[in-house]
C-alpha positions as CSV (number, residue, x, y, z in Angstrom):
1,X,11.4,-11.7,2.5
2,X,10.3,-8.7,0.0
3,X,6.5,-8.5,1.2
4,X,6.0,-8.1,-2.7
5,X,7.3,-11.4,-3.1
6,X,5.5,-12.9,0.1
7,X,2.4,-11.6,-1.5
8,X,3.1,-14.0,-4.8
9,X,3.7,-17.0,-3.3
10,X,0.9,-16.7,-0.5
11,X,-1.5,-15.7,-3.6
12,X,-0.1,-19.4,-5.4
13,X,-0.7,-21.4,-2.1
14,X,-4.1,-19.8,-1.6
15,X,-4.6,-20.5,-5.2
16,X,-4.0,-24.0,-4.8
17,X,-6.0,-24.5,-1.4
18,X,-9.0,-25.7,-2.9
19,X,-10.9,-26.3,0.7
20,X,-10.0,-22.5,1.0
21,X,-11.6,-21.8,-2.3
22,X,-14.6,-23.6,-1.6
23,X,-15.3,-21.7,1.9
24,X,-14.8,-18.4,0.0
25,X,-17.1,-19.3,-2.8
26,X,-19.7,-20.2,-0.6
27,X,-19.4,-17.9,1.7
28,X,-19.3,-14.8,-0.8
29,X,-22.1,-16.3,-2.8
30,X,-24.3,-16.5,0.5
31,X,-22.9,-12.2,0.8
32,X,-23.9,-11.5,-2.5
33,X,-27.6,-12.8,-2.3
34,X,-28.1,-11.3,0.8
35,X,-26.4,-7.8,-0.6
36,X,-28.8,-8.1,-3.7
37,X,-32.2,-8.5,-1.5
38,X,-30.9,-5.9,1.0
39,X,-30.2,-3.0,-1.6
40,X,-33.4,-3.3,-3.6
41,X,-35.3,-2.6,-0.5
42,X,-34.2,0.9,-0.7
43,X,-36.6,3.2,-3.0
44,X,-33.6,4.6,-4.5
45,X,-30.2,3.4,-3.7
46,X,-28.3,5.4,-6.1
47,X,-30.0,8.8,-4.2
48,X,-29.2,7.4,-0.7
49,X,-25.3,6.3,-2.1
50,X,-24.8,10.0,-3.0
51,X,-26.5,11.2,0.3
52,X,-23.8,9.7,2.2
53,X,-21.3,10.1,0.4
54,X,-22.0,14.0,0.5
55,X,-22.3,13.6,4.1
56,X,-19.0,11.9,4.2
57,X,-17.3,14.6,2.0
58,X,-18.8,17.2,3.8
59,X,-17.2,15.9,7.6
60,X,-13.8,15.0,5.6
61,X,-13.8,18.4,4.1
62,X,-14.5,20.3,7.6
63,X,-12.8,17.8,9.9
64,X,-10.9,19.8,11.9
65,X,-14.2,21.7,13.0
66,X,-16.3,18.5,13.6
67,X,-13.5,17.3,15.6
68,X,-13.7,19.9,18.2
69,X,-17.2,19.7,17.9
70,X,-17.4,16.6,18.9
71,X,-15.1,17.0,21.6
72,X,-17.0,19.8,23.1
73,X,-20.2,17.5,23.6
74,X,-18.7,14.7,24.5
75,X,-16.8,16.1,27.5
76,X,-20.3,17.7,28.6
77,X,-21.5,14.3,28.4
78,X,-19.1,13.6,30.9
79,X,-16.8,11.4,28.6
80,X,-13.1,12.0,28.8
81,X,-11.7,12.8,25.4
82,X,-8.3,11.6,24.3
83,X,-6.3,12.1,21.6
84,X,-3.2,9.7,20.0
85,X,-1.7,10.7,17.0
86,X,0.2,6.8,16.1
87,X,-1.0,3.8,17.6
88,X,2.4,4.0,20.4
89,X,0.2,6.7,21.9
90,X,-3.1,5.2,21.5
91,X,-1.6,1.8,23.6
92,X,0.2,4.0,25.9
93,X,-3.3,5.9,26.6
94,X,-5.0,2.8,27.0
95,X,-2.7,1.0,29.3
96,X,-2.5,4.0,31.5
97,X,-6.2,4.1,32.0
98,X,-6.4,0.4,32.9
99,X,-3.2,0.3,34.8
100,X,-4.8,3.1,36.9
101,X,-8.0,1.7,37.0
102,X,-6.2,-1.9,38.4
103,X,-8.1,-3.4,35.2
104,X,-6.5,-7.1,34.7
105,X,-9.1,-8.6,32.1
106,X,-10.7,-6.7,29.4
107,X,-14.1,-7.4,27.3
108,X,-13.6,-6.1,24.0
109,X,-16.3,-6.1,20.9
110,X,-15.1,-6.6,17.4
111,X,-12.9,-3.3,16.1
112,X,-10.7,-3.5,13.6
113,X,-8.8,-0.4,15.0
114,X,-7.9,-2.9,17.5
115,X,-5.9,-4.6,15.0
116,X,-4.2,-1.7,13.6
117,X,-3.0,-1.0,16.7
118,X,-2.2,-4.6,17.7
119,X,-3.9,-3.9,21.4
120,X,-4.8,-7.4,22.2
121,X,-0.6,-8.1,22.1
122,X,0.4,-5.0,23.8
123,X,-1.9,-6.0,26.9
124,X,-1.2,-9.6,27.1
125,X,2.9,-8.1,27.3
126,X,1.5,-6.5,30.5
127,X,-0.2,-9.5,32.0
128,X,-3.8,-8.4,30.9
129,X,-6.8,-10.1,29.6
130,X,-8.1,-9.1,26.5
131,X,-11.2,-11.4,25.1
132,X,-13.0,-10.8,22.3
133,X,-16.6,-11.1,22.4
134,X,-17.8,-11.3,18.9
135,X,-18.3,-14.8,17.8
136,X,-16.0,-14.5,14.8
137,X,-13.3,-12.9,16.8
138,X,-13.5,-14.9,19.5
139,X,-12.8,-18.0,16.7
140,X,-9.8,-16.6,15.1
141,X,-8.8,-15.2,18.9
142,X,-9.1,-18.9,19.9
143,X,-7.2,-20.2,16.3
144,X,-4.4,-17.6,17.4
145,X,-5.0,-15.6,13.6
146,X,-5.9,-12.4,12.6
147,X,-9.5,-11.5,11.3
148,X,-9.6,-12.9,7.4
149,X,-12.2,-9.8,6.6
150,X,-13.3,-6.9,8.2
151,X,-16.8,-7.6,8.1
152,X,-16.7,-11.5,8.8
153,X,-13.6,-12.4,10.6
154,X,-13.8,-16.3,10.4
155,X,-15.2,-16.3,6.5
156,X,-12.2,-18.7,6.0
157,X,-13.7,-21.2,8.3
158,X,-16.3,-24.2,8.0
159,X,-18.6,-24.9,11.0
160,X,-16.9,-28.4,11.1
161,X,-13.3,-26.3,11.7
162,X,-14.9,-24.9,14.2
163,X,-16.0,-27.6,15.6
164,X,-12.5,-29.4,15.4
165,X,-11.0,-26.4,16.9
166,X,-13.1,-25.9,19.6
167,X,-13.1,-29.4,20.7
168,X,-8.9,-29.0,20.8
169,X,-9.1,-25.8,22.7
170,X,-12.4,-26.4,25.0
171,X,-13.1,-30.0,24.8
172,X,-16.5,-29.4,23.4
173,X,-18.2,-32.5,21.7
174,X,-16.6,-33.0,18.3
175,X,-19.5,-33.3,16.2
176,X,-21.3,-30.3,18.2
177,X,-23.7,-28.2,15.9
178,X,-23.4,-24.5,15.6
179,X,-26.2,-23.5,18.0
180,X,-24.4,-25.9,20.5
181,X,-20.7,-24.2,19.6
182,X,-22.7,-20.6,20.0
183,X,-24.4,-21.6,23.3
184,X,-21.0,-22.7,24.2
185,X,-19.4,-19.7,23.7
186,X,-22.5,-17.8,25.2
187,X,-22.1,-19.1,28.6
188,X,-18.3,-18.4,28.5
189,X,-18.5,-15.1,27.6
190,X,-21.3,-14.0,29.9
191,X,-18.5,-14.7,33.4
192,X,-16.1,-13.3,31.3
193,X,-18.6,-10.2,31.1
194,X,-19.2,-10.1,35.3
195,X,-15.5,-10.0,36.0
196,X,-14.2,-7.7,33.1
197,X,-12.7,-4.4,34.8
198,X,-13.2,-2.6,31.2
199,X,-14.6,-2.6,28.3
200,X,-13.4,-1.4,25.0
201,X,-15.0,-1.4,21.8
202,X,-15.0,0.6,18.4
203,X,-17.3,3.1,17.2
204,X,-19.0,3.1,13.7
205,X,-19.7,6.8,14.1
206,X,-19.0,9.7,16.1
207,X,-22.1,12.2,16.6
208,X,-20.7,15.8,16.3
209,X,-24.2,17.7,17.5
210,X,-24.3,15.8,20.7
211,X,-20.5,14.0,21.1
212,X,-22.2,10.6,21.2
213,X,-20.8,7.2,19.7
214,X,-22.9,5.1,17.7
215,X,-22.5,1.8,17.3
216,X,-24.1,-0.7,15.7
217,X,-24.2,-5.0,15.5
218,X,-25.8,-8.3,15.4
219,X,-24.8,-9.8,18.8
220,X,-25.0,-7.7,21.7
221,X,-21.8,-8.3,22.4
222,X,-20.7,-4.7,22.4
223,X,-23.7,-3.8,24.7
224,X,-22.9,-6.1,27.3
225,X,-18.8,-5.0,26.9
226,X,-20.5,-2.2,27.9
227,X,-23.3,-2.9,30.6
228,X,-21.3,-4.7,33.2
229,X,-17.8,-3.3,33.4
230,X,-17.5,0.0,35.1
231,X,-15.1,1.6,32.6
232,X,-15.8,2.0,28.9
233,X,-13.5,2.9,26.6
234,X,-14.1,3.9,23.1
235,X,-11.1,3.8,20.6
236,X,-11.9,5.1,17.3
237,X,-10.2,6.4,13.8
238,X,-10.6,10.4,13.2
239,X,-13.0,9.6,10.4
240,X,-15.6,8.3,12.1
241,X,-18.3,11.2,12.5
242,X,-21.5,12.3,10.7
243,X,-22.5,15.8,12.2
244,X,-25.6,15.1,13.8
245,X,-28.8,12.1,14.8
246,X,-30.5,12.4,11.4
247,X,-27.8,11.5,9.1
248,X,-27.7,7.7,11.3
249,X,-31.4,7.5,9.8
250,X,-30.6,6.3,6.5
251,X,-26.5,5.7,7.1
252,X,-27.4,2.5,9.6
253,X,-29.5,0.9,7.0
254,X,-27.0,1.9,4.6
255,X,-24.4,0.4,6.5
256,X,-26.6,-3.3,7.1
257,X,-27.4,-3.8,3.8
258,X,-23.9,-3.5,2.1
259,X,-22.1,-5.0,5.2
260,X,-24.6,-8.3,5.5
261,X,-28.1,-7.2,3.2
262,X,-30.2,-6.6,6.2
263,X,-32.7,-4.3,6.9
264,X,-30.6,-3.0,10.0
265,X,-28.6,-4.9,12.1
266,X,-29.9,-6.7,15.4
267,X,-28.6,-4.0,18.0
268,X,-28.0,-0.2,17.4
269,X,-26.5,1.4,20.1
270,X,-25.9,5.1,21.2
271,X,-23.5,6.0,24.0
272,X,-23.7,9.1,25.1
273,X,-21.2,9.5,28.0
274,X,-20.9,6.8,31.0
275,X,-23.8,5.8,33.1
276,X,-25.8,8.3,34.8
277,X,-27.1,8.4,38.7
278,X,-30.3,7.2,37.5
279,X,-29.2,4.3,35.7
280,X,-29.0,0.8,37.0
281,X,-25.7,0.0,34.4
282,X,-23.4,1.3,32.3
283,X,-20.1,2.2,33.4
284,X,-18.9,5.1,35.8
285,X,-15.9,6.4,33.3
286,X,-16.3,6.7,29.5
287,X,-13.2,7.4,27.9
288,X,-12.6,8.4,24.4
289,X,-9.8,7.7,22.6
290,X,-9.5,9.4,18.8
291,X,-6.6,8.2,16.5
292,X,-4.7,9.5,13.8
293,X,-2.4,7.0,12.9
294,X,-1.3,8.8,9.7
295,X,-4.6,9.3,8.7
296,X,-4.1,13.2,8.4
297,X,-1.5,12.0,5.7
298,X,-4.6,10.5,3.3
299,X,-6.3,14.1,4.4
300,X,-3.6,16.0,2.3
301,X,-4.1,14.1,-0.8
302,X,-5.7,15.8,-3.9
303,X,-7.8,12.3,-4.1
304,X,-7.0,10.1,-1.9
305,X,-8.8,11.7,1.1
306,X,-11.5,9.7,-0.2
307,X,-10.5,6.9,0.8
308,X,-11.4,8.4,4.5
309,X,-15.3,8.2,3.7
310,X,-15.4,4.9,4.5
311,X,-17.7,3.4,7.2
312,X,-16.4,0.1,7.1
313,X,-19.1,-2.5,5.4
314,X,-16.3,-4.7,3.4
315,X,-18.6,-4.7,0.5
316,X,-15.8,-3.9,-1.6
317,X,-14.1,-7.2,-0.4
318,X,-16.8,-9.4,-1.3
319,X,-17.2,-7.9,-5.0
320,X,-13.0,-8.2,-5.6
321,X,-12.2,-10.8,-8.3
322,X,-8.6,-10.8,-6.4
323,X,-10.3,-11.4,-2.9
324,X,-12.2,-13.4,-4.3
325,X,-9.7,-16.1,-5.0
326,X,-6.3,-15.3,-2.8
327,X,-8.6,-14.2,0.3
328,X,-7.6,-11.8,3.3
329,X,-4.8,-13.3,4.5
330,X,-2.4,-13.3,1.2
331,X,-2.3,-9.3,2.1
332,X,-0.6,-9.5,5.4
333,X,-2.1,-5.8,6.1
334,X,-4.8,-5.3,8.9
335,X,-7.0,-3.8,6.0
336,X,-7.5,-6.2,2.4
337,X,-9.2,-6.0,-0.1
338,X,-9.8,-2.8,-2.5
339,X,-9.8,-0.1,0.3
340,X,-7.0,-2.2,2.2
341,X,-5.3,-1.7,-1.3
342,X,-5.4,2.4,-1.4
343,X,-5.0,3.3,2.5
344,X,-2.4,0.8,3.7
345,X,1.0,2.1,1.9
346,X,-0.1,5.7,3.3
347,X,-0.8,3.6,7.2
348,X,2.6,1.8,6.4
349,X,4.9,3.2,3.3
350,X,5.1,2.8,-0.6
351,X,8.3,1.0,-1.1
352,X,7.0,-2.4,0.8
353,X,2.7,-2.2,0.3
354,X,2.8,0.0,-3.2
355,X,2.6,-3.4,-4.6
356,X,-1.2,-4.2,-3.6
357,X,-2.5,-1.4,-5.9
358,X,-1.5,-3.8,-8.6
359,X,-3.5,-7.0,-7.2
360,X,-6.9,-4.9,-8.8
361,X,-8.0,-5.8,-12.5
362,X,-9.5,-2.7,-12.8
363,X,-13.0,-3.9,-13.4
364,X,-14.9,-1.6,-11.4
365,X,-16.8,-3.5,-9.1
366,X,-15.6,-2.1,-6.2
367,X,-17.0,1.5,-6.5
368,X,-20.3,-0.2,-8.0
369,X,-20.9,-1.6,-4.2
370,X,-19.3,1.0,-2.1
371,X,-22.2,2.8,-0.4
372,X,-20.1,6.3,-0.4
373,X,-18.9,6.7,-3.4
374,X,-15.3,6.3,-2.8
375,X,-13.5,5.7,-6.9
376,X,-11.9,2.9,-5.7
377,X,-10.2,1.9,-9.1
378,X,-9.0,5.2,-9.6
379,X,-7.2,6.0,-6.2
380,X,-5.5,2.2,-7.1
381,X,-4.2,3.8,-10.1
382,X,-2.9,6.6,-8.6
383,X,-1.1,4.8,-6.3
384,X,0.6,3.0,-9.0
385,X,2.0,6.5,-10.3
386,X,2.7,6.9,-6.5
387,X,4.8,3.8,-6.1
388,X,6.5,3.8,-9.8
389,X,7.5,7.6,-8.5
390,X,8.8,6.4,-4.6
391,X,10.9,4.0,-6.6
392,X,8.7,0.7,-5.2
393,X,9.0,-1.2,-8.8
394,X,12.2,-3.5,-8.8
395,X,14.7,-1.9,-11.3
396,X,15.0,-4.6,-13.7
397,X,10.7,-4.0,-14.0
398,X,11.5,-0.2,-14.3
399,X,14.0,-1.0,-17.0
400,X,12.1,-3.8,-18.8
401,X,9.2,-1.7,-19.3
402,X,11.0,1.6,-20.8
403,X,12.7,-0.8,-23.0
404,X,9.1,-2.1,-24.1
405,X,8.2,1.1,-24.5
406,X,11.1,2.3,-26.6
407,X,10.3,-0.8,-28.8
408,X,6.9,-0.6,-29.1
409,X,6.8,3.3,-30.5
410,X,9.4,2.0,-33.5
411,X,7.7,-0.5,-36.0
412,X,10.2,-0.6,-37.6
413,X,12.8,-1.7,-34.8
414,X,9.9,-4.5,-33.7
415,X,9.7,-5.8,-37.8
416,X,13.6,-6.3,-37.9
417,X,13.8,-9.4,-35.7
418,X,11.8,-12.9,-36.3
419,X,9.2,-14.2,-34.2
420,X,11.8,-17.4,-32.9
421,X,14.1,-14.5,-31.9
422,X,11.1,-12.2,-30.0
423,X,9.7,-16.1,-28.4
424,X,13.4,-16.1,-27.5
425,X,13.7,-12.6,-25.5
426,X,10.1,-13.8,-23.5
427,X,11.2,-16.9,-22.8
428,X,14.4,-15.5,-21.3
429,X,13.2,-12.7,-19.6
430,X,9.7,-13.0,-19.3
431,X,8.4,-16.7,-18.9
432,X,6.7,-16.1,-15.3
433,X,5.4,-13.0,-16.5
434,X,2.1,-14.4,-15.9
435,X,2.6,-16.4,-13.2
436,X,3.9,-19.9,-13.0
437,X,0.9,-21.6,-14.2
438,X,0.3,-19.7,-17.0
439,X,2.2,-19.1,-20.1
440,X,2.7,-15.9,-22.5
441,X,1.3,-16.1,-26.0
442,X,4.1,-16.8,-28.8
443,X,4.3,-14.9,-31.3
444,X,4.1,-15.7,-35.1
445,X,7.3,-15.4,-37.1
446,X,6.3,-13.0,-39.2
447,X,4.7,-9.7,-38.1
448,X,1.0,-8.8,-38.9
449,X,2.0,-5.6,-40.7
450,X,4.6,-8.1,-42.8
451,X,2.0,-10.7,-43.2
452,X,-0.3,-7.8,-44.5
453,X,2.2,-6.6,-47.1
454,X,2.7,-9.9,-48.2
455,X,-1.2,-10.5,-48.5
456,X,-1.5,-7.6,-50.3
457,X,1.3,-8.0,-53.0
458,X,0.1,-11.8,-53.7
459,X,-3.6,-10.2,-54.2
């Protein structure tokens, strides 16, 4: 099936799914208050927005020379610097180091890289372990599901569907609490944490002036992936750095209060290449692994490079009226939402994702909460053009609309035929236009500009 046309009727189930609805409602309402209190601690929001999104255009800009930058310091740290350029190399890096390393299970913190590369699946098809450690992904991990939002991997579930599916998978107490569930999973993860041969998480920025990663959260689940196994490795998307320490001042606040409306998150962490001689922890190998994955293709855009400033908060998810009510699944892309929308036909290709540029109602929100800047509505336009032009619209669309078109620029062509005949042509052509719970406007059977004439000559 057409993933245009997978996208419809997932969008009519999830529609339909009233418990679904509900979760997201609450959910999202809970986001937004949070997002509200979190921004209006900042002096001036607007100021700090534009600081980082000059930041961001600055590294996108120069990226090639930030790049070896950071590569520089981070091998003088001691880290071993990869490089993949599609995610076949970035597994094939990854199993090589744990294959040589005799690495059977893996912690891993939450990264949605992870995903785009599909790494968990790839390592269980060579007998490896991978767990998740953060609590949302270690829900959906359990469920057997992708993360629903990049932010909040389990927004689609209730505390009592966790409860149900723990109880099915663990044997926990069916009318356990959430503390109890989270105590639960605790205790589970710490041997998990004792026996892991490696770690692997993300990184939410790269640190050009001293080739550190920086990584920030709210469980400490990334520093313990960290802590106990003996190798470390780092997988993270080109895009990632800020040139130096100061710009993490106000970008990690930045980052909190649009991604959950705190302050800062609970535990900001910076690695700066595997333990040292000194150091009772940490791990003895720190690899680096930097991606492309066809992100070089959004870098030789006019506009949509843009989309490469972002640092991942998913407030643009929350604010979606179409995310809003269809949620993260109906996208079937790693990446939902607005920015999901722009980058995933350039990650993928125009003719089967071009279609998502049209789930946006244009309203703006989007760029309203996106901490750099990105135009958000405006990339989703252009990728419109971009589909129309890579021949992604169906032909009877393509042909439908240049007849509308041709139609609409004659008045005189539209006055000739009757409104029975025009309710006709809709009704043949047109009647699930809107969907198949809504129907098109009929229209009158005379023409306003007829009606007018008539009005007129009656006085």
């Amino acid at each position: 099936m057409k993933k245009k046309k997978r996208f419809i009727i997932d969008s009519e189930i999830a529609v339909d799914n009233v418990d679904l609805r509900k979760k997201l409602k609450y959910n999202i309402q809970q986001y937004d208050k949070a997002f509200h209190t979190g921004i209006n601690r900042f002096y001036n929001h607007t100021a700090l927005r534009k600081r980082a999104s000059d930041v961001k255009d600055t590294v996108v800009s120069e990226l090639d020379d930030f790049l070896v930058q950071f590569e520089e310091n981070a091998t003088k740290n001691g880290s071993q610097v990869l490089w993949a350029n599609d995610k076949e190399e970035a597994i094939q890096l990854i199993t090589n180091i744990l294959l040589d390393e005799e690495v059977k299970l893996v912690v891993k913190s939450k990264s949605m890289l992870s995903e785009e590369i599909h790494l968990n699946e790839e390592l269980e098809k060579l007998g490896m372990v991978s767990q998740e450690t953060d609590l949302g992904e270690f829900i959906v991990q359990t469920a057997g599901e992708p993360p629903f939002h990049i932010v909040t991997p389990a927004m689609h579930k209730s505390k009592e569907d966790v409860a149900v599916l723990f109880h099915e998978h663990f044997q926990t107490p069916l009318n356990s609490t959430p503390v109890e569930l989270t105590d639960f999973v605790r205790e589970k993860l710490r041997i998990k944490y004792q026996q892991a041969g490696a770690g692997i998480t993300g990184a939410n920025f790269l640190i050009a002036e001293n080739g550190s990663v920086a990584l920030t959260e709210n469980e400490g689940n990334a520093v313990m992936s960290t802590s106990f196994p003996k190798v470390h490795i780092v997988i993270s998307g080109i895009e990632k750095l800020i040139p130096s320490m100061k710009e993490l001042g106000f970008i990690w606040p930045l980052l909190a209060g649009h991604g959950t409306g705190q302050k800062i998150s609970a535990y900001n962490t910076i690695f700066s290449g595997p333990g040292k001689d000194n150091e009772k922890d940490g791990p003895t190998k720190q690899f680096i692994i930097l991606i492309d994955n066809k992100r070089s293709s959004l870098l030789d855009t006019d506009e949509h490079w843009q989309a490469l400033k972002c640092i991942r908060c998913g407030a643009c998810l929350n604010a979606c009226p179409i995310y809003k009510v269809v949620g993260g699944y109906t996208y079937n892309t790693v990446y939902s939402g607005p920015i999901g929308s722009v980058i995933t036909p350039y990650m993928t290709n125009f003719k089967e994702f071009g279609h998502l540029s049209s789930a946006c109602t244009q309203c703006g929100k989007c760029e309203e909460v996106c901490p750099v800047m990105i135009p958000l509505p405006r990339l989703l336009l252009l990728n419109r053009k971009l589909t129309n032009e890579k021949g992604g619209n169906d032909w009877r669309w393509d042909t439908g609309m240049k007849f509308f078109e041709y139609i609409s620029y004659n008045r005189k062509l539209m006055d000739l035929t009757q409104g029975c005949l025009k309710n006709s042509a809709i009704s043949l052509t047109g009647k699930n236009l809107m969907g198949r719970k809504k129907s098109m406007p009929t229209f009158e059977e005379l023409s306003f500009s007829r009606q007018w004439k008539i009005k007129c000559k009656n006085g």
